[in-house]
Backbone and ligand atoms as CSV (ligand in chain L), in Angstrom:
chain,resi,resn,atom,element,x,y,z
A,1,UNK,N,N,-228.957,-182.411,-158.648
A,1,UNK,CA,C,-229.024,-183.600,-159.472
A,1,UNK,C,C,-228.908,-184.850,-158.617
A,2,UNK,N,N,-229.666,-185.853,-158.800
A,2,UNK,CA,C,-229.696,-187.371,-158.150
A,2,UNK,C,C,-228.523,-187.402,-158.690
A,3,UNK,N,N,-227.974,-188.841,-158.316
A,3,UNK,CA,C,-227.049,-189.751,-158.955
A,3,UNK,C,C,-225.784,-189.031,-158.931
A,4,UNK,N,N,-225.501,-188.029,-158.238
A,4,UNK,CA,C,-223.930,-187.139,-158.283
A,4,UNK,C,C,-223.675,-187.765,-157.253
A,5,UNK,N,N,-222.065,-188.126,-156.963
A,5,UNK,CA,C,-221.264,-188.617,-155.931
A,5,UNK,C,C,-221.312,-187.506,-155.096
A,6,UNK,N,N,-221.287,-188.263,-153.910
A,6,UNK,CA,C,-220.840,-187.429,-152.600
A,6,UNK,C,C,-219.691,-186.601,-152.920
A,7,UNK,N,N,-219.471,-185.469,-152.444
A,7,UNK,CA,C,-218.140,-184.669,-152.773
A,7,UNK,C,C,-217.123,-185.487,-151.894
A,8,UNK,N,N,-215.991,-185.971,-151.917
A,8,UNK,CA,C,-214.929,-185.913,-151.398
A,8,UNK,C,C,-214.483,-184.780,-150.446
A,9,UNK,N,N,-214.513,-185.204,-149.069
A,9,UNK,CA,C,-214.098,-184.585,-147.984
A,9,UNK,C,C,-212.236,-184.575,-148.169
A,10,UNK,N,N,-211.583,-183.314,-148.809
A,10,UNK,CA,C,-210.204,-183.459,-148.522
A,10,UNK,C,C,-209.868,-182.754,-147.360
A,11,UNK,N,N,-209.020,-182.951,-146.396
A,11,UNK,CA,C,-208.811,-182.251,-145.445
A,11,UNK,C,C,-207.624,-180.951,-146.032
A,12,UNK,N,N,-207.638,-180.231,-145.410
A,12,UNK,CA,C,-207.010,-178.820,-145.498
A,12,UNK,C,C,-205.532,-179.021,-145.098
A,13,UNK,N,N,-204.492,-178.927,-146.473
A,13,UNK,CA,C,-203.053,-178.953,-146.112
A,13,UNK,C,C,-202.706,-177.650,-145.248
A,14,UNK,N,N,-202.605,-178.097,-143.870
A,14,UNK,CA,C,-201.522,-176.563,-143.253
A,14,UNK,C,C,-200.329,-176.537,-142.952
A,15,UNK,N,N,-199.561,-175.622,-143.352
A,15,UNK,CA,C,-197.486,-175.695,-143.390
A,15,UNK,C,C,-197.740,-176.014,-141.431
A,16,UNK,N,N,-196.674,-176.948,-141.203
A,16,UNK,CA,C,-196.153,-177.306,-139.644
A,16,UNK,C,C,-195.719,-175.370,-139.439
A,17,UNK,N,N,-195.018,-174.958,-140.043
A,17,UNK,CA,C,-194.433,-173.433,-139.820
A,17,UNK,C,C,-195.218,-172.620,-141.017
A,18,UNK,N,N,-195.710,-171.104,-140.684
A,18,UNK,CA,C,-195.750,-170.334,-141.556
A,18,UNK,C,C,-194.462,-170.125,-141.800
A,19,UNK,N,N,-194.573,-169.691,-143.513
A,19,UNK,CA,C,-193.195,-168.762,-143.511
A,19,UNK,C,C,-192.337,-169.460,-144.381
A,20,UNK,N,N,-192.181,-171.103,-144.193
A,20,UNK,CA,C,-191.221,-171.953,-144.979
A,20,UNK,C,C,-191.114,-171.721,-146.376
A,21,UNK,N,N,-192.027,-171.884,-146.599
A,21,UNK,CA,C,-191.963,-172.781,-148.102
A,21,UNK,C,C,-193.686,-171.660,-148.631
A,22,UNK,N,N,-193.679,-171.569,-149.669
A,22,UNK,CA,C,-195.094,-170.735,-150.612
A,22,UNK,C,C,-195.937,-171.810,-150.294
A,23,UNK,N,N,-196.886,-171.364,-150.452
A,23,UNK,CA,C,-198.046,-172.427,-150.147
A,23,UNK,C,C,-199.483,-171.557,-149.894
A,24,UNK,N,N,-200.620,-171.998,-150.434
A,24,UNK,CA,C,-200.560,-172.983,-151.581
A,24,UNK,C,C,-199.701,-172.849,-152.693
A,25,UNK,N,N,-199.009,-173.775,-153.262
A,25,UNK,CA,C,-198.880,-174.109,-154.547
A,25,UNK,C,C,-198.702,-175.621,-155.088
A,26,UNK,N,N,-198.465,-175.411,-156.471
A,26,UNK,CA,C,-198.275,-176.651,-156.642
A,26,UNK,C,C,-196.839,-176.990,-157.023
A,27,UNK,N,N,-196.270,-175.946,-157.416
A,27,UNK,CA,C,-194.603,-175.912,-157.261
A,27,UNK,C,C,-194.152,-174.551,-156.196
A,28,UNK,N,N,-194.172,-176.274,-154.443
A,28,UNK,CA,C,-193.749,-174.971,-153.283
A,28,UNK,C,C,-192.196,-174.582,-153.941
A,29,UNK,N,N,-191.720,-173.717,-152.756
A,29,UNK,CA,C,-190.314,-173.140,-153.236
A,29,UNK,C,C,-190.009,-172.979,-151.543
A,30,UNK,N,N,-188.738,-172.889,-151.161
A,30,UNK,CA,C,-188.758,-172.125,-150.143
A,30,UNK,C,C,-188.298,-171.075,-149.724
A,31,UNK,N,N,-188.741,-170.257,-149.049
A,31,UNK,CA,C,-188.746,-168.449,-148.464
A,31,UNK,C,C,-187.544,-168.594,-148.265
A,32,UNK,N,N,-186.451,-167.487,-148.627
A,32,UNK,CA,C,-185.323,-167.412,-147.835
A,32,UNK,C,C,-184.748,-166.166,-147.669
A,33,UNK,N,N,-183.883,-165.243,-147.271
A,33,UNK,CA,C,-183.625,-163.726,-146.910
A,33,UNK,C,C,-182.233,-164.042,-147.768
A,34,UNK,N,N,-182.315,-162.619,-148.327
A,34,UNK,CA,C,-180.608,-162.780,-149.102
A,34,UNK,C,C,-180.310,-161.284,-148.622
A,35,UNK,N,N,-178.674,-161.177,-148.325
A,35,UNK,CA,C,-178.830,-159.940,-147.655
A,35,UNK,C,C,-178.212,-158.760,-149.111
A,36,UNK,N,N,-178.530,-157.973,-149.226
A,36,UNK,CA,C,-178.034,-157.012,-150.331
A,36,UNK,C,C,-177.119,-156.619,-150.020
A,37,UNK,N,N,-176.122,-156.402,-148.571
A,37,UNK,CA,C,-175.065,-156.095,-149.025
A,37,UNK,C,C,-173.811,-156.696,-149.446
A,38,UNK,N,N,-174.034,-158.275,-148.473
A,38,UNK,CA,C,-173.274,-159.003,-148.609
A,38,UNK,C,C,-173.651,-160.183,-149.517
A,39,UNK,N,N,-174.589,-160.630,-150.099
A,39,UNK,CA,C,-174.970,-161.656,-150.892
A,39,UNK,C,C,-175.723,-162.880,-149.981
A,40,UNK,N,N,-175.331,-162.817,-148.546
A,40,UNK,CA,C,-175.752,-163.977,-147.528
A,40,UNK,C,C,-177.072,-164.459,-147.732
A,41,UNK,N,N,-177.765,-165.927,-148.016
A,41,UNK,CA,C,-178.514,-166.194,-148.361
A,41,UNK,C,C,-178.459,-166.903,-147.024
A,42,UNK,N,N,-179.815,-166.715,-146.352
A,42,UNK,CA,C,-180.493,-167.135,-144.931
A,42,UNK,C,C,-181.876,-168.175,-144.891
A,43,UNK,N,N,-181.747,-169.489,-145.073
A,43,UNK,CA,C,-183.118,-170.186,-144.842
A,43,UNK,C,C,-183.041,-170.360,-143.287
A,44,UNK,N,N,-184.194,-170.941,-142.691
A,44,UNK,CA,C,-184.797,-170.393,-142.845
A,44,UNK,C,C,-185.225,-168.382,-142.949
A,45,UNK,N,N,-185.791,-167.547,-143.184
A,45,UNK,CA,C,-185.310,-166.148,-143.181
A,45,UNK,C,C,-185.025,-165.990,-142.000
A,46,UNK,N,N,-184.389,-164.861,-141.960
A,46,UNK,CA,C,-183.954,-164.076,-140.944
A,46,UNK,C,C,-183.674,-162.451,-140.797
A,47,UNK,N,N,-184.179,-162.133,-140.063
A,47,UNK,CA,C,-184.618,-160.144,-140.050
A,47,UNK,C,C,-183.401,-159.493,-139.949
A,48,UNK,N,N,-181.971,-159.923,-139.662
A,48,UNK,CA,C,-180.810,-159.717,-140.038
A,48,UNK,C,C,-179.887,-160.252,-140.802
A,49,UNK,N,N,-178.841,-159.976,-140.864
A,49,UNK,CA,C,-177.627,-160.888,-141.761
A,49,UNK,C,C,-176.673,-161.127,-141.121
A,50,UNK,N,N,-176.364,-163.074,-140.338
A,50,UNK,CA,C,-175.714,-163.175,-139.479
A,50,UNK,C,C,-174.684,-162.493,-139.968
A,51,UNK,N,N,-173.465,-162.016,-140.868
A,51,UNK,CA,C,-172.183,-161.472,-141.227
A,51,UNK,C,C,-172.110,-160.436,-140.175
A,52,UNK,N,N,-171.216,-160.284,-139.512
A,52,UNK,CA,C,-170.962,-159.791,-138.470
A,52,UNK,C,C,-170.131,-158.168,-138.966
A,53,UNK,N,N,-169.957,-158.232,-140.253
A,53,UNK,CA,C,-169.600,-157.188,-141.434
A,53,UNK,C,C,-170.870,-156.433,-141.555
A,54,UNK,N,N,-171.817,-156.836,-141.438
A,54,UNK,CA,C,-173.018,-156.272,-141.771
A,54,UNK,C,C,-173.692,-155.709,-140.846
A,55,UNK,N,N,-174.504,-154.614,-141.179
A,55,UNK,CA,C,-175.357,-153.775,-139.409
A,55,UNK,C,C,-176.654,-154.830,-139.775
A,56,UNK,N,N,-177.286,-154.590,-138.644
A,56,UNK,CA,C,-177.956,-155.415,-138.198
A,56,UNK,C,C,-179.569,-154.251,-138.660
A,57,UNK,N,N,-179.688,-154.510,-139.996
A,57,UNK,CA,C,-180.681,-153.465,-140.474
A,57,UNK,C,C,-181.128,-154.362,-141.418
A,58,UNK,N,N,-183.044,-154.379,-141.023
A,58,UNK,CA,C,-183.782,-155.530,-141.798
A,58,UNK,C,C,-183.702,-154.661,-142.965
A,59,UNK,N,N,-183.847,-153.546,-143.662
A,59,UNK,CA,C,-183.873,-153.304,-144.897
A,59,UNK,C,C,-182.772,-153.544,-145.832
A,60,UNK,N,N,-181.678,-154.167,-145.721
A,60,UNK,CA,C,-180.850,-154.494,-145.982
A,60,UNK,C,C,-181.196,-156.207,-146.675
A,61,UNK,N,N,-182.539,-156.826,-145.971
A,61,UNK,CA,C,-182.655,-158.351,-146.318
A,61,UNK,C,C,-184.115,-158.047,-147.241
A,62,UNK,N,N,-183.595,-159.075,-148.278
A,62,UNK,CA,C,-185.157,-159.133,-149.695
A,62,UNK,C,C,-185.360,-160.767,-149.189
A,63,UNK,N,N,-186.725,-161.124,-149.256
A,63,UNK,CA,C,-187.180,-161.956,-149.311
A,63,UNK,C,C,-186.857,-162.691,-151.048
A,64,UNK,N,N,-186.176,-163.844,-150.710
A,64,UNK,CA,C,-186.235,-164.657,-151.928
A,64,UNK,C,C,-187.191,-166.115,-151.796
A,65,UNK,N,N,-187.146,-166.613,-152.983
A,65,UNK,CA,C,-187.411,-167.615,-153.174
A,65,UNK,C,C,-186.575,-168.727,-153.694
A,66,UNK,N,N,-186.294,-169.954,-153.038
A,66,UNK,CA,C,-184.918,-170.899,-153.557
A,66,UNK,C,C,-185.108,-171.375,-154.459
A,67,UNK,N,N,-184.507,-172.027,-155.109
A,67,UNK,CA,C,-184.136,-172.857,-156.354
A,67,UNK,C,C,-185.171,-174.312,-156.269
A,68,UNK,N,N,-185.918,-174.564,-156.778
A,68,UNK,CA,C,-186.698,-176.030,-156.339
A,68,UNK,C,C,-185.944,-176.886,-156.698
A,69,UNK,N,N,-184.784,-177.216,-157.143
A,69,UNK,CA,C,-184.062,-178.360,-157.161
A,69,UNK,C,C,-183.009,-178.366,-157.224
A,70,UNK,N,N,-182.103,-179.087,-156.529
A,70,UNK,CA,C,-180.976,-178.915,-155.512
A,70,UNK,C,C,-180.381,-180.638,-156.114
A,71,UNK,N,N,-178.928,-180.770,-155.662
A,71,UNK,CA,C,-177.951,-182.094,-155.018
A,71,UNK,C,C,-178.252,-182.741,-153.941
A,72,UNK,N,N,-178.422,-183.867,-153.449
A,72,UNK,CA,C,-178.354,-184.617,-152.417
A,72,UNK,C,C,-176.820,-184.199,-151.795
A,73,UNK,N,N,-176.509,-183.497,-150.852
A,73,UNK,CA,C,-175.135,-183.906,-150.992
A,73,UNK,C,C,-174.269,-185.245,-149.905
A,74,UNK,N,N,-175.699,-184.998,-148.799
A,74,UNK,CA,C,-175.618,-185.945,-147.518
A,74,UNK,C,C,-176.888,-186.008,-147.095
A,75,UNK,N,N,-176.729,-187.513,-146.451
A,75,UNK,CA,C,-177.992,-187.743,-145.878
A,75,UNK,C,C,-177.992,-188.477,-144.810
A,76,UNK,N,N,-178.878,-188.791,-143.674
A,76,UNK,CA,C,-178.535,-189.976,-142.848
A,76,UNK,C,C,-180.563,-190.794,-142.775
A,77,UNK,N,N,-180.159,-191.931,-141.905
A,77,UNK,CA,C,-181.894,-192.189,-141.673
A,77,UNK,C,C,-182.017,-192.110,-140.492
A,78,UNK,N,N,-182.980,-191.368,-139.546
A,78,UNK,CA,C,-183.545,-191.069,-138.241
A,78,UNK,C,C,-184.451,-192.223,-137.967
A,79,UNK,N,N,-184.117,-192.634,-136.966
A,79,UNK,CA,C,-185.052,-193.501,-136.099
A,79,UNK,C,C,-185.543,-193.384,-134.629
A,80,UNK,N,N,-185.670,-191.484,-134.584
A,80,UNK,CA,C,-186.325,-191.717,-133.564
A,80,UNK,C,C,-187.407,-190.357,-133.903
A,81,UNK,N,N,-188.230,-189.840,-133.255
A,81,UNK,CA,C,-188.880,-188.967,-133.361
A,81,UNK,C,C,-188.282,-187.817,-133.890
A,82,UNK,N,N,-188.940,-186.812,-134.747
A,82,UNK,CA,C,-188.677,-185.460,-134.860
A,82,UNK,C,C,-188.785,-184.600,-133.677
A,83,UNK,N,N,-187.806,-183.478,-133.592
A,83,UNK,CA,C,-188.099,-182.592,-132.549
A,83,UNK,C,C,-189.422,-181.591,-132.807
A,84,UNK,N,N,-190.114,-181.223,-132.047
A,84,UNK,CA,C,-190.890,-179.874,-132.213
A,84,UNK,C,C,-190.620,-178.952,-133.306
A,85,UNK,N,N,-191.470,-178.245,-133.682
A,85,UNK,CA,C,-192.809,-178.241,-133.784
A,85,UNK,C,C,-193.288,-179.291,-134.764
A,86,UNK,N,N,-192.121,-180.224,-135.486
A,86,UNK,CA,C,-192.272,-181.111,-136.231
A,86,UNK,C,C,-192.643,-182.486,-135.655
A,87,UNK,N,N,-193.493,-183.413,-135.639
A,87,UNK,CA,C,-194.419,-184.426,-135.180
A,87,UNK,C,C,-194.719,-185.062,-136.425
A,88,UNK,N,N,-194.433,-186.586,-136.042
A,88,UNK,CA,C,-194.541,-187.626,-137.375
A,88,UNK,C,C,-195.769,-189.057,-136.660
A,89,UNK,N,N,-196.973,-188.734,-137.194
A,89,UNK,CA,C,-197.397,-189.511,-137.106
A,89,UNK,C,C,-198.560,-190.362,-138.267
A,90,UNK,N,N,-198.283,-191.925,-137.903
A,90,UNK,CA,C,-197.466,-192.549,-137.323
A,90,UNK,C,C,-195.511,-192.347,-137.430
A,91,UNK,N,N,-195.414,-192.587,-136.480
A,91,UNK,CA,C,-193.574,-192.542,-136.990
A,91,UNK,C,C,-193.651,-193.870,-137.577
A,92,UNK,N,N,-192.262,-193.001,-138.891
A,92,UNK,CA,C,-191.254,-194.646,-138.822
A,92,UNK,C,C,-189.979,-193.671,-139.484
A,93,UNK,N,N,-189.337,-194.798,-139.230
A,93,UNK,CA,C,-187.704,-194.387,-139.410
A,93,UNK,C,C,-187.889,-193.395,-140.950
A,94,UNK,N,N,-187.119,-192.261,-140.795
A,94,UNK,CA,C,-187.348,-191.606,-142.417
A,94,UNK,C,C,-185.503,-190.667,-142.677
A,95,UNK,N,N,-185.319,-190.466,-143.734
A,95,UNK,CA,C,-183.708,-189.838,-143.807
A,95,UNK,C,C,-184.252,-188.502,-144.322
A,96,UNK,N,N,-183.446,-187.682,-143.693
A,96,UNK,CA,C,-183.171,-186.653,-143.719
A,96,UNK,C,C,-181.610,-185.976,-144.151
A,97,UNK,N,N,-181.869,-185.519,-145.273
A,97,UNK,CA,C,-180.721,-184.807,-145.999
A,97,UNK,C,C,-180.497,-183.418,-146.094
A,98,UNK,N,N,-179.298,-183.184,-146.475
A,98,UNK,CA,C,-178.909,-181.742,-146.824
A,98,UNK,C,C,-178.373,-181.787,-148.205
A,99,UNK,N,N,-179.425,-180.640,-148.967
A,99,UNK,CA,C,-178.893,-180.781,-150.359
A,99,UNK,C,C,-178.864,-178.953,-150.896
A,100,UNK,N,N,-177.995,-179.671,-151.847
A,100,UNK,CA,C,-176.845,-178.543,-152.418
A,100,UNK,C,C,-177.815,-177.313,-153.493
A,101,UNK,N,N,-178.003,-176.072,-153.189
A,101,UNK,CA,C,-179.169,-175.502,-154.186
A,101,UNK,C,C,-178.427,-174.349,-155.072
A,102,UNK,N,N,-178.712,-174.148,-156.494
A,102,UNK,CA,C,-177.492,-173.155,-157.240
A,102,UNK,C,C,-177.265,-172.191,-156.324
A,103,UNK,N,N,-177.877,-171.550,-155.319
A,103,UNK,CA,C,-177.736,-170.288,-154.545
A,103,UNK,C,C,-176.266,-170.456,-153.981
A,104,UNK,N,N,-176.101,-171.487,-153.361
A,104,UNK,CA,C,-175.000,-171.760,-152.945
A,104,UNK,C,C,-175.321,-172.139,-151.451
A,105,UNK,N,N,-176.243,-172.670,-151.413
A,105,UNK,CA,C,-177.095,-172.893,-149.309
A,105,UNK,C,C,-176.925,-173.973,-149.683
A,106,UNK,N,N,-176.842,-174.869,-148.445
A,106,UNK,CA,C,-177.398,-176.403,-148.113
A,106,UNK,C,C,-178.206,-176.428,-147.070
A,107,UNK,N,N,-179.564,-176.885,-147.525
A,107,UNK,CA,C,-180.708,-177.062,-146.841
A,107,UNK,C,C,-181.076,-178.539,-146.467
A,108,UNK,N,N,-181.534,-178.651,-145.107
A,108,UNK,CA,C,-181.813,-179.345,-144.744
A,108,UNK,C,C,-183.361,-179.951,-144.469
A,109,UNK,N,N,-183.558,-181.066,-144.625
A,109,UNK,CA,C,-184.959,-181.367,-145.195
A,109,UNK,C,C,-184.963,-183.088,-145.065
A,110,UNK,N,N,-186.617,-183.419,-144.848
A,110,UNK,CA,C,-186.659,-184.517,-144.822
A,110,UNK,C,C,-186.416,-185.123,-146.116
A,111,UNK,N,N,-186.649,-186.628,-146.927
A,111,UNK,CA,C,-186.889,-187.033,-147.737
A,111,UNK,C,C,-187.985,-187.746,-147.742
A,112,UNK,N,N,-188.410,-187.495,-148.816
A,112,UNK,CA,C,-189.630,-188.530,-149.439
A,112,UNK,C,C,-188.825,-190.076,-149.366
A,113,UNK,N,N,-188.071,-190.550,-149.333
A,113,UNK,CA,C,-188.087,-191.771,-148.777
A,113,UNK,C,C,-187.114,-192.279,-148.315
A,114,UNK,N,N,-186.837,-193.479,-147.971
A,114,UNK,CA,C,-185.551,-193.850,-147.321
A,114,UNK,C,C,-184.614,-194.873,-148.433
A,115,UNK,N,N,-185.400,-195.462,-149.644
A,115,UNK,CA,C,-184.500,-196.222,-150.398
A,115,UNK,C,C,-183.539,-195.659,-151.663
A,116,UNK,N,N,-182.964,-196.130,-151.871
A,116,UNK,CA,C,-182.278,-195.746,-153.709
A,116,UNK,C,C,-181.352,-194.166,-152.980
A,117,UNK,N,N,-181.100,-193.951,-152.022
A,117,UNK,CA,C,-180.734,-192.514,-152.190
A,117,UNK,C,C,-179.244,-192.689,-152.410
A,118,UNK,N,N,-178.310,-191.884,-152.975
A,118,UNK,CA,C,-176.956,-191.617,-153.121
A,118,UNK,C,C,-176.793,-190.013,-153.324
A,119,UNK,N,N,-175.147,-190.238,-153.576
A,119,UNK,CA,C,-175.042,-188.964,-153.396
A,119,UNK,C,C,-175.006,-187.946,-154.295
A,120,UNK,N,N,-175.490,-186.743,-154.887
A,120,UNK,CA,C,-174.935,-185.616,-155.799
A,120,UNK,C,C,-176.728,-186.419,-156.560
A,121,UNK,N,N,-177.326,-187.205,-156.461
A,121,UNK,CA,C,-178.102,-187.451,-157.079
A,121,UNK,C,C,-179.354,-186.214,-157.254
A,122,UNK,N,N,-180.047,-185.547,-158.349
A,122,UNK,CA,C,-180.986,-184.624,-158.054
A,122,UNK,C,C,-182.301,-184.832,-157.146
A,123,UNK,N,N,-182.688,-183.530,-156.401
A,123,UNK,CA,C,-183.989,-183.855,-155.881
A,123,UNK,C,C,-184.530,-182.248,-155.903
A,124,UNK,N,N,-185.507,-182.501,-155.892
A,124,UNK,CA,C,-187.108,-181.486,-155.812
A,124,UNK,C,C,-187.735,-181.038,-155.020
A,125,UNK,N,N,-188.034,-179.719,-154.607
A,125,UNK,CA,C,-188.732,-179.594,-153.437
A,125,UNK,C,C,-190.369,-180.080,-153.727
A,126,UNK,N,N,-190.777,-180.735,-152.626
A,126,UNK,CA,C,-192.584,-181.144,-152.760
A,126,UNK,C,C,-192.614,-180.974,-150.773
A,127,UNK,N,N,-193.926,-181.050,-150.956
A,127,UNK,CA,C,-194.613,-180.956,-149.379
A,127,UNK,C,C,-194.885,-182.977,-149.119
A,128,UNK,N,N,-194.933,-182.936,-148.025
A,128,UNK,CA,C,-195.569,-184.346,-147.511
A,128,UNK,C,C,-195.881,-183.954,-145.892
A,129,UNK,N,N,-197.043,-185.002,-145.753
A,129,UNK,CA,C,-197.517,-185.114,-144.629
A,129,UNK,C,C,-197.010,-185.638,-143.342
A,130,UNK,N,N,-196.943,-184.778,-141.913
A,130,UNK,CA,C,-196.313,-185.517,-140.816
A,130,UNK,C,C,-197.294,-185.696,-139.831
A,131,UNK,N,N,-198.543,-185.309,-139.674
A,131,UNK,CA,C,-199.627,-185.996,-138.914
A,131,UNK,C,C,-201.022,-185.562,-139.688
A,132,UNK,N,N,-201.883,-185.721,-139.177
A,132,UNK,CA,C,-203.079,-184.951,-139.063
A,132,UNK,C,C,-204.125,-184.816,-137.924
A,133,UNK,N,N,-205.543,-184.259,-137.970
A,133,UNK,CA,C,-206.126,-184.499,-136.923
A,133,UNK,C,C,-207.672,-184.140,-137.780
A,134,UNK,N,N,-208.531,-184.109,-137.278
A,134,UNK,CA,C,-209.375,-184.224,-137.479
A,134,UNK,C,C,-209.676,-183.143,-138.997
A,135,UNK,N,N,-209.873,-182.078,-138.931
A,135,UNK,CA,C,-209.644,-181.141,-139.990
A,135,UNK,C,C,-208.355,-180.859,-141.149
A,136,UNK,N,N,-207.330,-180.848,-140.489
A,136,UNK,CA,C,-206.053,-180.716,-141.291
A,136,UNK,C,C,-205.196,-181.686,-141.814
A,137,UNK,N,N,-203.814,-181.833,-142.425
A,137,UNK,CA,C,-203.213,-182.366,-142.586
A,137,UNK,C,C,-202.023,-181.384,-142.256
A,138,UNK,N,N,-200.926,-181.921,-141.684
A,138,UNK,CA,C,-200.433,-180.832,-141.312
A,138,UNK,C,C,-198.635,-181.633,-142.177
A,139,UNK,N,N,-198.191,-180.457,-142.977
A,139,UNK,CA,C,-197.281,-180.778,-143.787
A,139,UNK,C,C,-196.200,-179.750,-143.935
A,140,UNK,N,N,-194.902,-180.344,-144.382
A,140,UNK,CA,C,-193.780,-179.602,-144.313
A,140,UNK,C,C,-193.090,-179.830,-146.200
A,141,UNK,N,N,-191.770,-179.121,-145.921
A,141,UNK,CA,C,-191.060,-179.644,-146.857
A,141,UNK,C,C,-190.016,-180.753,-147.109
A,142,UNK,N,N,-190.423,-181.089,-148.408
A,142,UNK,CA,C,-189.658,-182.502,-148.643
A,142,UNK,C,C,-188.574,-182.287,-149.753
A,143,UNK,N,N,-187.728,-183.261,-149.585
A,143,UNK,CA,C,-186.849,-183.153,-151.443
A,143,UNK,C,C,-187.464,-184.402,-151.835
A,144,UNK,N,N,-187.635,-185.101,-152.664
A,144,UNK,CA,C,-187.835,-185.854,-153.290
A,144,UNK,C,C,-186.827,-186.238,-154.436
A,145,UNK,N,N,-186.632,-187.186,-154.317
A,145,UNK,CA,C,-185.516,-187.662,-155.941
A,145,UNK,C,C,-186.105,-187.277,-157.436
A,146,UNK,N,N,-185.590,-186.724,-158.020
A,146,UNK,CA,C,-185.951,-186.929,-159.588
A,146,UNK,C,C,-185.460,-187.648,-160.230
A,147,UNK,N,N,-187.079,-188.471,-160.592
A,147,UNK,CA,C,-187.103,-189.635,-161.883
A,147,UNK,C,C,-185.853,-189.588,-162.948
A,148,UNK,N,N,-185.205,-190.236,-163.320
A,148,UNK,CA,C,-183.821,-190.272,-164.161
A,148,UNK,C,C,-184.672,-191.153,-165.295
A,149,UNK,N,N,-184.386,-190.457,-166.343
A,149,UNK,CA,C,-185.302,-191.444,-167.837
A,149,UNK,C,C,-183.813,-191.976,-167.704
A,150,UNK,N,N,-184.381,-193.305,-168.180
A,150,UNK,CA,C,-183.292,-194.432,-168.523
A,150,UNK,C,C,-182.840,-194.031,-170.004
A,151,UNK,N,N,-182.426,-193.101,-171.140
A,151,UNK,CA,C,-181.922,-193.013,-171.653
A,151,UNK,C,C,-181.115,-191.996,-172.125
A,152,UNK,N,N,-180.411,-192.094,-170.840
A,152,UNK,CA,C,-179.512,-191.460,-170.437
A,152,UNK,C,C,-178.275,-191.909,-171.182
L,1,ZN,ZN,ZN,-174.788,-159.351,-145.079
């Protein structure tokens, strides 16, 4: 057909790490090992269960999936580069928190932004972008704040 728009070139979201977080989706989650004998919940996973109570036998660990929304419980703002394999470009200063998930983990994670944050406030897991290059976009996990309806 004439007159159809050009398709939109989107570039291809790829996780910075396999393994993190489900993906594709549109509600990620992230991967984590819980151990069956002891209850130990491990992000990122891990093929044992640090508990030193525990043998060191991967059939012992189930792959879970976390809770998508968690507590802020702390946070700070970074102003200098991420370490490996994580790369922010362009940089700019961004906070990075650890928030509280029913499992009973505190995960650590960037934020979707640096303003309005406090503490115990809810947030969400979502993906965002830390560089790209010609083909990809290359993205990790984020918390993001959840919207509070004002009638509260
Ligand atoms: Zn264990």
């Amino acid at each position: 057909m004439s007159g159809e728009a050009p398709a939109k070139r989107e570039k291809r979201k790829v996780p910075i790490v396999e393994g993190l977080f489900t993906w594709p989706s549109d509600k990620p989650a992230l991967i984590a090992a819980r151990c069956k004998k002891c209850g130990a919940i491990i992000f990122p996973k891990a093929a044992y269960c640090p508990n030193p109570d525990c043998e060191k036998d991967p059939n012992n660990m189930e792959v879970i999936e976390l809770s998508r929304r968690g507590k802020l419980w702390s946070w700070t703002i970074q102003h200098y580069p991420p370490p490996p394999p994580f790369k922010m470009e362009p940089f700019k200063p961004y906070a990075i928190g650890l928030v509280d998930l029913p499992e009973g983990v505190r995960v650590l994670g960037m934020l979707t932004t640096t303003e309005n944050l406090r503490c115990d406030m809810e947030v969400e897991l979502t993906v965002g972008k830390l560089y790209e290059d010609e083909e990809n976009e290359y993205i990790t996990w984020m918390w993001k704040p959840v919207e509070e309806s004002s009638e509260k």
